[in-house]
C-alpha positions as a LaTeX table, in Angstrom:
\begin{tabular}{lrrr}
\hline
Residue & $x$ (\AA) & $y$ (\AA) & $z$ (\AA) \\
\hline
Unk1 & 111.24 & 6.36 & 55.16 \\
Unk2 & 114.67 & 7.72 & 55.72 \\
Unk3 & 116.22 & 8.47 & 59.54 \\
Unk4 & 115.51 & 12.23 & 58.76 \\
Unk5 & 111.64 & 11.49 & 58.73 \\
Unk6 & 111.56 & 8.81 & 61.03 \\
Unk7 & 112.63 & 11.77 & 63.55 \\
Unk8 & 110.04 & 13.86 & 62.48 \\
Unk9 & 107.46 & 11.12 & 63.68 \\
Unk10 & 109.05 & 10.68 & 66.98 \\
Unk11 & 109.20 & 13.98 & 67.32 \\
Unk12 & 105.89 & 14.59 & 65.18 \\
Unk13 & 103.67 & 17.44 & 65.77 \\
Unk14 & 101.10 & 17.19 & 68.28 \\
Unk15 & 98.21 & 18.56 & 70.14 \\
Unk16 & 97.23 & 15.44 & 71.87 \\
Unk17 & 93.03 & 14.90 & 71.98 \\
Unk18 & 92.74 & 17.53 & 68.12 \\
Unk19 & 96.22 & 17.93 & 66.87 \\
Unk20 & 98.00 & 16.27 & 64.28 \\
Unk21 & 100.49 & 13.42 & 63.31 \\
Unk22 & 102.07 & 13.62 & 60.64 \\
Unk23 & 103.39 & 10.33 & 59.04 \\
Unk24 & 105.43 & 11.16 & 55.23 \\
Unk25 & 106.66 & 8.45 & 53.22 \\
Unk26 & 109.89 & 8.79 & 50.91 \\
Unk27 & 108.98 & 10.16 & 47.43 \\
Unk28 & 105.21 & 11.47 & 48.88 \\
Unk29 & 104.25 & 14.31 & 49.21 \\
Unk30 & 102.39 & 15.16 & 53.35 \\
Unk31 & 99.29 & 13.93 & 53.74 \\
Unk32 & 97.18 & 14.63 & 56.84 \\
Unk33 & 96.49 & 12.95 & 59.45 \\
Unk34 & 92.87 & 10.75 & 59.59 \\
Unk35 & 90.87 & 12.37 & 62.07 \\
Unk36 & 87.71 & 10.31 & 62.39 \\
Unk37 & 89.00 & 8.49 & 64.72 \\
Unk38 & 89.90 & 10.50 & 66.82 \\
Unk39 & 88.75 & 10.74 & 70.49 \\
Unk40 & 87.49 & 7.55 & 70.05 \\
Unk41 & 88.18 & 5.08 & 73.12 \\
Unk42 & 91.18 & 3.24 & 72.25 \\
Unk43 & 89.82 & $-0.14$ & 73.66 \\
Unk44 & 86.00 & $-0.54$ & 72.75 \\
Unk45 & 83.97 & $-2.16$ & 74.52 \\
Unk46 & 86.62 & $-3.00$ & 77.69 \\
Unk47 & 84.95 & $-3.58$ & 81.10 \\
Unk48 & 86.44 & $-3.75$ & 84.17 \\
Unk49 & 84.11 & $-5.69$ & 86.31 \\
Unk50 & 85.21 & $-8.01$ & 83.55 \\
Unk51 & 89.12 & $-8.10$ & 83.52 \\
Unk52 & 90.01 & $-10.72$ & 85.88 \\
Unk53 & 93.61 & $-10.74$ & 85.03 \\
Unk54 & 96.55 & $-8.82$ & 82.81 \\
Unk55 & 99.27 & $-10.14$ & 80.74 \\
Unk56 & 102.21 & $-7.88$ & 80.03 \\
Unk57 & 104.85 & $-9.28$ & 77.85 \\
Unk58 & 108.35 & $-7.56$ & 77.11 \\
Unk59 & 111.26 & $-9.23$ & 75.35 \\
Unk60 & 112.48 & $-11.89$ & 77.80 \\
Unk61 & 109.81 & $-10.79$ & 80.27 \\
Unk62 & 106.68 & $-11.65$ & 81.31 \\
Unk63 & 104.29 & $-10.81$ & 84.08 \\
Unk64 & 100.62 & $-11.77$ & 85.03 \\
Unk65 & 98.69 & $-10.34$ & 87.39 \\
Unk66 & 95.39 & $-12.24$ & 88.54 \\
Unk67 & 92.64 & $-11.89$ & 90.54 \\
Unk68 & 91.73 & $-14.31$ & 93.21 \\
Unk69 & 88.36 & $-13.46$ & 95.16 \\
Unk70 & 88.98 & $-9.62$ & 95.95 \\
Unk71 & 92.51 & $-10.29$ & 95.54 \\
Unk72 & 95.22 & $-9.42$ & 92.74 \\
Unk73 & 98.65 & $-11.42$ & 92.53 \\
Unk74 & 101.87 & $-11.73$ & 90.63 \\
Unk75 & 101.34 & $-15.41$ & 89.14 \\
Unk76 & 105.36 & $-15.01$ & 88.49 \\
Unk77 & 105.97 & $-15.02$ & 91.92 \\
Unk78 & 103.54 & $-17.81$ & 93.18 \\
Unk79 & 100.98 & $-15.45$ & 94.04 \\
Unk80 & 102.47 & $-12.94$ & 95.78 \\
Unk81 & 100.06 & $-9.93$ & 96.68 \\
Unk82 & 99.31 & $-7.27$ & 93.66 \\
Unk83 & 99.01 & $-3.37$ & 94.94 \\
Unk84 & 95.47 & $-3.23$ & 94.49 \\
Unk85 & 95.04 & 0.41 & 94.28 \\
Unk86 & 98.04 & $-0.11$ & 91.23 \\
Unk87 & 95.58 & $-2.54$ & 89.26 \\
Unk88 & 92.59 & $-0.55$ & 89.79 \\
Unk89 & 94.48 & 2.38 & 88.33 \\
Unk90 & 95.73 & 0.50 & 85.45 \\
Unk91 & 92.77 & $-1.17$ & 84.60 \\
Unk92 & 90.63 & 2.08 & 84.81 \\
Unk93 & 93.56 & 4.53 & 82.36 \\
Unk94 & 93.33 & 1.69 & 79.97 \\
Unk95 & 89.22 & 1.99 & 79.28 \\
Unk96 & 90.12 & 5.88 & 79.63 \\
Unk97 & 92.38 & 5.67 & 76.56 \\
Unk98 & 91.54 & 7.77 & 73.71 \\
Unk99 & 93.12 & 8.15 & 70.52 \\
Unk100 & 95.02 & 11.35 & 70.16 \\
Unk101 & 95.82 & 10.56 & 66.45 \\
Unk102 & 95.90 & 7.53 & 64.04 \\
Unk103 & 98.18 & 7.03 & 60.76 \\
Unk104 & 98.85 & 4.56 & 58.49 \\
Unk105 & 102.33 & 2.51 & 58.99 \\
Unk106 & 104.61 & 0.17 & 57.61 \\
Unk107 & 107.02 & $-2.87$ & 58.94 \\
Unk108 & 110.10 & $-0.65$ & 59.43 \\
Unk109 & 108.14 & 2.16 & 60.92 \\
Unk110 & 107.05 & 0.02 & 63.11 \\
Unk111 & 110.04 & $-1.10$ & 64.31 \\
Unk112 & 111.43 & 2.72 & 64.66 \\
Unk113 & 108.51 & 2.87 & 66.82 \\
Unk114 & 108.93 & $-0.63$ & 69.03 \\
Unk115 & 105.48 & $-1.71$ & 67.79 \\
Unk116 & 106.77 & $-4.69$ & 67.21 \\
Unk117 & 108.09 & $-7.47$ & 68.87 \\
Unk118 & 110.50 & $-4.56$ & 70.91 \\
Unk119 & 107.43 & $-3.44$ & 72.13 \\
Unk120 & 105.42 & $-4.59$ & 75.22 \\
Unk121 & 102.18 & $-6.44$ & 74.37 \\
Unk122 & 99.43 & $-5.73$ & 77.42 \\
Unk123 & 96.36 & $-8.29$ & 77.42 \\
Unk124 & 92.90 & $-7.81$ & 79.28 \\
Unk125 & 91.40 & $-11.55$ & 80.14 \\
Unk126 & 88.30 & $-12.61$ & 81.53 \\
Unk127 & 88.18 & $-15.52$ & 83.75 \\
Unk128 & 88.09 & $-18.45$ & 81.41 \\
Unk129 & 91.24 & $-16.72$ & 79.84 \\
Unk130 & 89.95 & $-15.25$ & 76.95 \\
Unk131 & 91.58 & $-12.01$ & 75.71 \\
Unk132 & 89.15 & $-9.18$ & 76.21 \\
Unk133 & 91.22 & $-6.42$ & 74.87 \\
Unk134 & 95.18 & $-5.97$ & 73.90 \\
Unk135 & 97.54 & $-3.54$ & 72.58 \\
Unk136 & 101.52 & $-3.10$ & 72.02 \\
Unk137 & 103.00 & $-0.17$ & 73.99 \\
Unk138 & 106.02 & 1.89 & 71.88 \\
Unk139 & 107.97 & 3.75 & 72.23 \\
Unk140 & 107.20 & 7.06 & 74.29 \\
Unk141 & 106.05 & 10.54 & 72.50 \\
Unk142 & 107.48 & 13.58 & 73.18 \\
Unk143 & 106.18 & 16.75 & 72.18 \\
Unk144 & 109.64 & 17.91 & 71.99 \\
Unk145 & 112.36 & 15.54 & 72.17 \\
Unk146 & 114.15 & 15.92 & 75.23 \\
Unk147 & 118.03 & 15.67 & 76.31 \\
Unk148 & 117.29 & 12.28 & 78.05 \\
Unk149 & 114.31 & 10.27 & 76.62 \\
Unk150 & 114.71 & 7.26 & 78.50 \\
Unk151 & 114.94 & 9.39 & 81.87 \\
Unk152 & 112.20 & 12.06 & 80.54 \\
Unk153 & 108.79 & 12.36 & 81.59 \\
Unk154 & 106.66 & 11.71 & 78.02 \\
Unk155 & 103.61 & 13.57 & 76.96 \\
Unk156 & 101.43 & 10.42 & 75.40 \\
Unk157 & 102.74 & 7.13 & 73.82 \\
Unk158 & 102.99 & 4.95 & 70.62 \\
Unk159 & 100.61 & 2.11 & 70.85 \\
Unk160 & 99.14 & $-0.10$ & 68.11 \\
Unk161 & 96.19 & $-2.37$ & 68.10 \\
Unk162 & 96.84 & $-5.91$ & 67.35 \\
Unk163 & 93.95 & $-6.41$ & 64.99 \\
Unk164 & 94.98 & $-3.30$ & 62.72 \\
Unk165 & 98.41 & $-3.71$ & 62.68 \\
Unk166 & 99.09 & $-0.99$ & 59.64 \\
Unk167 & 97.98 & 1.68 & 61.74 \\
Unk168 & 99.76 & 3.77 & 64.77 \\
Unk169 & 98.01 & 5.48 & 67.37 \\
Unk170 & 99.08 & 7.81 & 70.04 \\
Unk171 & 97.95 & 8.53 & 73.31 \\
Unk172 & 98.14 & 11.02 & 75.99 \\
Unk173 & 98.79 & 8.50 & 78.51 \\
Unk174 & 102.58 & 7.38 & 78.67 \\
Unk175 & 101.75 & 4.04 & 80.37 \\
Unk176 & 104.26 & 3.98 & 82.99 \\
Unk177 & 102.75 & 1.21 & 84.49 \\
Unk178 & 103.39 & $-0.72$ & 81.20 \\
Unk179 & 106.24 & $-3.15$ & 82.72 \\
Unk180 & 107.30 & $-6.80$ & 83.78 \\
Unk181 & 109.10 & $-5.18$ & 86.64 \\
Unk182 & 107.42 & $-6.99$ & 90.08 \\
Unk183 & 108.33 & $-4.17$ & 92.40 \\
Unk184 & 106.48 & $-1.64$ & 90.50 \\
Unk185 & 103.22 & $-3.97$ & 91.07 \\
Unk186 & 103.87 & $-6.19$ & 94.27 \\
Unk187 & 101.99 & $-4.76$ & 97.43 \\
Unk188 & 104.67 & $-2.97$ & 100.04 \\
Unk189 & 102.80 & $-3.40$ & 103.23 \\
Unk190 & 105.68 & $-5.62$ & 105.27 \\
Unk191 & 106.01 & $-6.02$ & 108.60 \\
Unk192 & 104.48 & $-3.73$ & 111.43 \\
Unk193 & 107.00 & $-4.74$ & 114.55 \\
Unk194 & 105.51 & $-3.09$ & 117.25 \\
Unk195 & 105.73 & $-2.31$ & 121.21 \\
Unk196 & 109.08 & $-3.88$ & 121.13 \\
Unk197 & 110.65 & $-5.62$ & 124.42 \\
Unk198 & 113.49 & $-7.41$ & 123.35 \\
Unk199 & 115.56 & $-7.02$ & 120.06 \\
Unk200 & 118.54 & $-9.22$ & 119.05 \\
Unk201 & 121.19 & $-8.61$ & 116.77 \\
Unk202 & 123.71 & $-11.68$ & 115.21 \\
Unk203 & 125.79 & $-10.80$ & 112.27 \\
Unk204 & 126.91 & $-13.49$ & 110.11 \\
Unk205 & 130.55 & $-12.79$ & 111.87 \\
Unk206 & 131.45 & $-10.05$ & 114.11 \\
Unk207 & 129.75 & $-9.37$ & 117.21 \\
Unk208 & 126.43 & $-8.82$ & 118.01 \\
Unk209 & 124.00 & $-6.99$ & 120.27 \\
Unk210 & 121.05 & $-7.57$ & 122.56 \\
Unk211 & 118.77 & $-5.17$ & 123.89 \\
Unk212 & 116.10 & $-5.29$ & 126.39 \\
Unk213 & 113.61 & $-3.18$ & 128.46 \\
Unk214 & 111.01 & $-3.69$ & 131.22 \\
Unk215 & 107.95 & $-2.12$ & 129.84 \\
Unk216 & 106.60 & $-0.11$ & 126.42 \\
Unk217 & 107.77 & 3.36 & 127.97 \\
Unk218 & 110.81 & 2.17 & 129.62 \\
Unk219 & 114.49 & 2.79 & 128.44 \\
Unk220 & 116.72 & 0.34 & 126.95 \\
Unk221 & 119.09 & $-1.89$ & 128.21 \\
Unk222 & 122.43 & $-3.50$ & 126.49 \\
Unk223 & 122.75 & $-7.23$ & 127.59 \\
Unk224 & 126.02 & $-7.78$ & 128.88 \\
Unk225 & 127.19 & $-4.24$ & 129.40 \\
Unk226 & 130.85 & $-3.26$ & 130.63 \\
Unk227 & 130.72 & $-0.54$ & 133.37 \\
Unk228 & 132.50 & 1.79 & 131.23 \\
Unk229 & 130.17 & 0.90 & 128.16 \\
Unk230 & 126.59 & 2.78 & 127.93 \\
Unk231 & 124.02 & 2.64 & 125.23 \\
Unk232 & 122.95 & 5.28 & 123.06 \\
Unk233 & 119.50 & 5.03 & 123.91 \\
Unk234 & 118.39 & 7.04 & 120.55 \\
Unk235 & 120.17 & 4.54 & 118.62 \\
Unk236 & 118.43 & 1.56 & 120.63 \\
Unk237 & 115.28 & 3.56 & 119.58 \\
Unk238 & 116.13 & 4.05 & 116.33 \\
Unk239 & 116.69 & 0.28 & 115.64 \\
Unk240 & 113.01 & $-0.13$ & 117.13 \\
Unk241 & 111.73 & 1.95 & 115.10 \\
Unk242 & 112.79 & 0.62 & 111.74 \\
Unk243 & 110.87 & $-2.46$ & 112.28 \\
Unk244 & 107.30 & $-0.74$ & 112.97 \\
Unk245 & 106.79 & $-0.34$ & 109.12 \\
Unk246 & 109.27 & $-2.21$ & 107.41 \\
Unk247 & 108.20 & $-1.71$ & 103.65 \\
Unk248 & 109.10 & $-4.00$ & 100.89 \\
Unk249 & 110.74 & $-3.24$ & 97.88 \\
Unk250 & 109.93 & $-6.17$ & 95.66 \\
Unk251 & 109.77 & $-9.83$ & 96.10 \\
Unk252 & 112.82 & $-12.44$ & 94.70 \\
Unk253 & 112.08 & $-14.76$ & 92.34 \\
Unk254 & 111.25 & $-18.29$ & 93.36 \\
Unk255 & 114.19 & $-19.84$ & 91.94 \\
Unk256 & 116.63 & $-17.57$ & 93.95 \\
Unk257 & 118.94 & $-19.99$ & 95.65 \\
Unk258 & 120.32 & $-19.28$ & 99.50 \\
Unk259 & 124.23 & $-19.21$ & 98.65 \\
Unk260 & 123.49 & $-16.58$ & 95.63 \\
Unk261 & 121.37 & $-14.44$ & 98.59 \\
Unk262 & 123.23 & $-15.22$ & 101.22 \\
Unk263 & 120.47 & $-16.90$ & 102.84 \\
Unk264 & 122.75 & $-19.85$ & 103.59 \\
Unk265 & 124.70 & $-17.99$ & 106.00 \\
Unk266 & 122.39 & $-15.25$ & 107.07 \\
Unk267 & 122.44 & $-12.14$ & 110.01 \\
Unk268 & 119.74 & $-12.81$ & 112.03 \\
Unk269 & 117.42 & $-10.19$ & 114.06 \\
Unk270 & 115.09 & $-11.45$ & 116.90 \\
Unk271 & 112.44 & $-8.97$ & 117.80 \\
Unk272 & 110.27 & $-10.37$ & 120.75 \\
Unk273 & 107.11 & $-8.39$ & 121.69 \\
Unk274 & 105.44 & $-7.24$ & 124.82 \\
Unk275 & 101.89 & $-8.88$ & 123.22 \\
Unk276 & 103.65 & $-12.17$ & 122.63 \\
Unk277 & 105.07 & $-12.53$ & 119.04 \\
Unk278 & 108.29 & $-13.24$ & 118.57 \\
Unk279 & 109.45 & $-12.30$ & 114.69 \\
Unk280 & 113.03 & $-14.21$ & 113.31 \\
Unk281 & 114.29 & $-12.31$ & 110.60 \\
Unk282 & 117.72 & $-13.51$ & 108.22 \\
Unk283 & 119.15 & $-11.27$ & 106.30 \\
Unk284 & 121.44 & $-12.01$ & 103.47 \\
Unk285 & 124.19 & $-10.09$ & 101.39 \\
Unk286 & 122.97 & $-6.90$ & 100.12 \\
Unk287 & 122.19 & $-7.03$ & 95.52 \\
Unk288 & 122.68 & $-3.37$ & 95.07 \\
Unk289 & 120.88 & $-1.51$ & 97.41 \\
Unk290 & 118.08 & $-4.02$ & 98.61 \\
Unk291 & 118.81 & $-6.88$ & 101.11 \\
Unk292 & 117.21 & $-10.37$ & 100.73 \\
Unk293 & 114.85 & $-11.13$ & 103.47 \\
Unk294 & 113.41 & $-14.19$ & 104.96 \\
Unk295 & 110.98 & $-14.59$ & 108.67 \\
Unk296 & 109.01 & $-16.68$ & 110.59 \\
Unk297 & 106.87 & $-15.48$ & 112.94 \\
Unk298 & 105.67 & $-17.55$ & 116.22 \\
Unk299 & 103.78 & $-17.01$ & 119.28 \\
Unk300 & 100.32 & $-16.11$ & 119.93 \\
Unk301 & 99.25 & $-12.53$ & 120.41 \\
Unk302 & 97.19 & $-11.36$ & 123.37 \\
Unk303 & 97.22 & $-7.48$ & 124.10 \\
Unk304 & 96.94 & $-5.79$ & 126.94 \\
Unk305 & 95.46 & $-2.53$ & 128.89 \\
Unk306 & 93.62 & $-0.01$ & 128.35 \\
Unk307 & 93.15 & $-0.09$ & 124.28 \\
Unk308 & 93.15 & $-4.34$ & 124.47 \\
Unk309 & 90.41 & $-4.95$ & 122.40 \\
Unk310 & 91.70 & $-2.61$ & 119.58 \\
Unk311 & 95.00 & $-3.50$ & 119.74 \\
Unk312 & 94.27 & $-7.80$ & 119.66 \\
Unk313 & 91.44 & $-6.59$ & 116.93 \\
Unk314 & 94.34 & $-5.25$ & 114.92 \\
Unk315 & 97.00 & $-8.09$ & 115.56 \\
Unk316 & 94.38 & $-10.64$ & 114.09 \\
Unk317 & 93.52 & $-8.76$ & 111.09 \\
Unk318 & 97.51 & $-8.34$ & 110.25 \\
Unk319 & 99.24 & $-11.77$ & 111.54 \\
Unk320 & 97.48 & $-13.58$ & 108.61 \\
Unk321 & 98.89 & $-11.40$ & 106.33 \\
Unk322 & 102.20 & $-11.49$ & 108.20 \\
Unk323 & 102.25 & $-14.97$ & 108.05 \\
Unk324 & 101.64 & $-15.64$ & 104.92 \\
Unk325 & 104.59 & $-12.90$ & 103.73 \\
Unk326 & 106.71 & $-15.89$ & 105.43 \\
Unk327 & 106.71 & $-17.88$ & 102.10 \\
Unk328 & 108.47 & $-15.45$ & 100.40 \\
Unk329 & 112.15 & $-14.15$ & 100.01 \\
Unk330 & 111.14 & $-10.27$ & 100.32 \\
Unk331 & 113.68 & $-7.62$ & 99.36 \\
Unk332 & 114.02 & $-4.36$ & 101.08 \\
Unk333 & 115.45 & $-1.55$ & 100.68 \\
Unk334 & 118.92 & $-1.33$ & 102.87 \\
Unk335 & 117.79 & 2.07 & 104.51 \\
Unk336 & 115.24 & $-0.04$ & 106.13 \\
Unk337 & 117.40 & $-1.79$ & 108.17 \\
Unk338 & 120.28 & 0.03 & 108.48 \\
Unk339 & 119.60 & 1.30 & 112.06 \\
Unk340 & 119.71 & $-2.23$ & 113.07 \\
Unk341 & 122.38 & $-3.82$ & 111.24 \\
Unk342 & 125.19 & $-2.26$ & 113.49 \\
Unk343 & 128.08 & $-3.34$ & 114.89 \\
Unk344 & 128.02 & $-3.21$ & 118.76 \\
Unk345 & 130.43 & $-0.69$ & 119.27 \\
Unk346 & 128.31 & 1.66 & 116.95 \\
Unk347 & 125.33 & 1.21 & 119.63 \\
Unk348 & 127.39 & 2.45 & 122.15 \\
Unk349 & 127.72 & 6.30 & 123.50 \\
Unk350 & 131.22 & 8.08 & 123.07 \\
Unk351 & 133.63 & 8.83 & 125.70 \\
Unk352 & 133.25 & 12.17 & 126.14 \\
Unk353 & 129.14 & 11.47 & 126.03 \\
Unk354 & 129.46 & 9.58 & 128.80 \\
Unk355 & 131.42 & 11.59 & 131.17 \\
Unk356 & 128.31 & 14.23 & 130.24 \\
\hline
\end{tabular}
C-alpha cells in the first residue's frame, strides 16, 4: 500500500455503527468492507463484576490499576487511590464497544495504524490474573482529517484484537482514557483544611508570615506587626481558603528523590485548626506548573457547637483518608497554592489603603 492509500484509510470513509471502511491494496481493485460483523460487541463475553484489575501498556509505559475490596489503585504508585467513578466508566465503554467496521490488514498497515507495538495494549484480568479480554488501541479516526490530529477531538478509533491480528476494527469510541498517564486516573480528593485558626508561612529563604485569629468568624491577625504595617485581610482570607479543597494533580513516582523535588530544602506551611489538627505541609521547587507536596498531619480532632456531632462525624470519615495521603509525594497544581506562597510584604495593605 502506497502513502497515497494509506491516507485514504486514516482518513477512510465512515458512518460509524453502518458505514463503510474501505481498505485497497496496491494493484487491487476496491473491495468492500465485511459487514457481518458489524455491531457486534467488540469484547464478547466481558463482565465487569469480573474485571478486578486493568493493564495498559504504551511504549516505555505501563500502568495497572487494581482493585482492593471496593477499592481501585495505581499498583505503579504503591497503591495510590484510583478515581473510581474513572474505572467504572472505563470498564463499562469497553463492554459497550461495538464494531463500526472490520477489514482485513497487513504488517505495514498495521504499523501506519499503531496496531502494533506503537500502539497501547489494554488488558481486562480477573483476580487470579488471568486475561479476560484485551485489545491494542491505534491510532485515532477522523471522519475528516483535521488541522491538528494530535490536539483534535476524534470521531471513533483504530483498535485490533489480539487473537485476529490480520484484521482492523474501528470504533466510535476514541478511548481517551486509553493512557499510562497517573494523573488522568489517580483520585483528586486532597486535603479539606478547614475552620482555620492559625496559618504559618516559611519559605525556603526570604521571610515569612504568621497569621492568627481568635475565633472561626473573627478577622485576622499578622504576628509581629509594625504599627505602620496592616494586613490585607482578603488576602489572609484568600490564603485560608486555598487549603479547604486543595485538589491533587497527580501523584510522583516513588523513586522521586528530595534534592530533584526540592523536598530536601522545602517551604513549609503550618495550618493549625480550631477542632485540633494541626496539618505540616513542605513544598518543593515547582516541575512546570505543579509543585511537589509532602504532610503530616497530627492532633486529635474534637468539634465543637452547635453542628458537633456532624462536624466530628465528618472529621473521622476524612482523617483516615488524610492520613494515609501522607505516604505519598502529591503534586498540585501551583494555582492551588499560590495565595499562600507569598512573600510578607505581598500580605500587607498599600500605603494609600491604609490611610483609607
Amino acid at each position: 500500500m502506497n502513502a497515497r492509500i494509506a491516507a485514504i484509510l486514516v482518513a477512510a470513509l465512515l458512518v460509524l455503527g453502518g458505514g463503510a471502511l474501505f481498505l485497497q491494496q496496491q494493484g487491487r481493485s476496491q473491495r468492500p468492507a465485511e459487514s457481518g460483523a458489524l455491531g457486534q460487541p467488540l469484547l464478547k463475553g466481558l463482565q465487569a463484576a469480573a474485571v478486578s484489575a486493568i493493564r495498559i501498556g504504551e511504549p516505555g509505559a505501563t500502568l495497572t490499576l487494581e482493585r482492593r475490596d471496593a477499592r481501585w489503585v495505581i499498583a505503579e504508585r504503591a497503591g495510590f487511590p484510583a478515581d473510581l467513578g474513572k474505572v467504572r466508566d472505563f470498564v463499562i465503554q469497553a463492554i459497550a464497544l461495538k464494531v463500526g467496521q472490520s477489514e482485513p490488514i497487513g504488517d505495514q498497515d498495521r504499523a501506519r495504524l499503531q496496531l502494533d507495538a506503537a500502539g497501547a495494549r489494554v488488558e481486562f484480568r480477573d483476580a487470579r490474573g488471568k486475561t479476560l479480554a484485551s485489545f491494542i488501541a491505534g491510532r485515532k479516526f477522523f471522519r475528516r482529517e483535521p488541522e491538528n490530529p494530535d490536539k483534535a477531538a476524534a470521531d471513533g478509533r483504530f483498535v485490533l484484537l489480539p487473537d485476529d491480528p490480520g484484521r482492523v476494527v474501528v470504533v466510535a469510541s476514541p478511548l481517551t482514557q486509553v493512557t499510562t498517564r497517573t494523573a488522568e486516573w489517580v483520585s483528586r480528593q486532597g486535603l479539606a483544611i478547614e475552620k482555620l485558626r492559625l496559618l504559618e508561612y516559611r519559605p525556603a529563604a526570604g521571610e515569612g508570615w504568621k497569621i492568627e485569629r481568635a475565633g472561626d468568624n473573627a478577622e485576622w491577625q499578622l504576628a509581629g506587626a509594625k504599627p505602620h504595617e496592616k494586613l490585607e485581610i482578603t488576602k489572609a482570607n484568600a490564603a485560608a481558603y486555598s487549603l479547604q479543597n486543595l485538589d491533587i494533580a497527580d501523584v510522583a513516582a516513588r523513586d522521586l528523590k528530595p534534592e530533584d523535588s526540592g523536598l530536601a530544602q522545602p517551604a513549609q506551611i503550618t495550618a493549625a485548626t480550631f477542632e485540633g489538627l494541626t496539618y505540616t505541609i513542605k513544598v518543593g521547587k515547582p516541575a512546570g506548573e505543579q509543585y511537589p507536596v509532602a504532610f503530616t498531619v497530627a492532633g486529635e480532632p474534637k468539634a465543637e457547637g452547635k453542628d458537633a456531632e456532624e462536624r466530628n462525624r465528618k472529621l473521622a470519615e476524612r482523617l483516615p483518608r488524610e492520613k494515609a495521603l501522607a505516604d505519598y509525594v502529591l503534586l498540585v497544581a501551583k494555582g492551588r497554592l499560590d495565595d499562600v506562597l507569598k512573600a510578607r510584604a505581598e500580605l500587607l495593605a498599600k500605603p494609600q489603603e491604609q490611610k483609607k
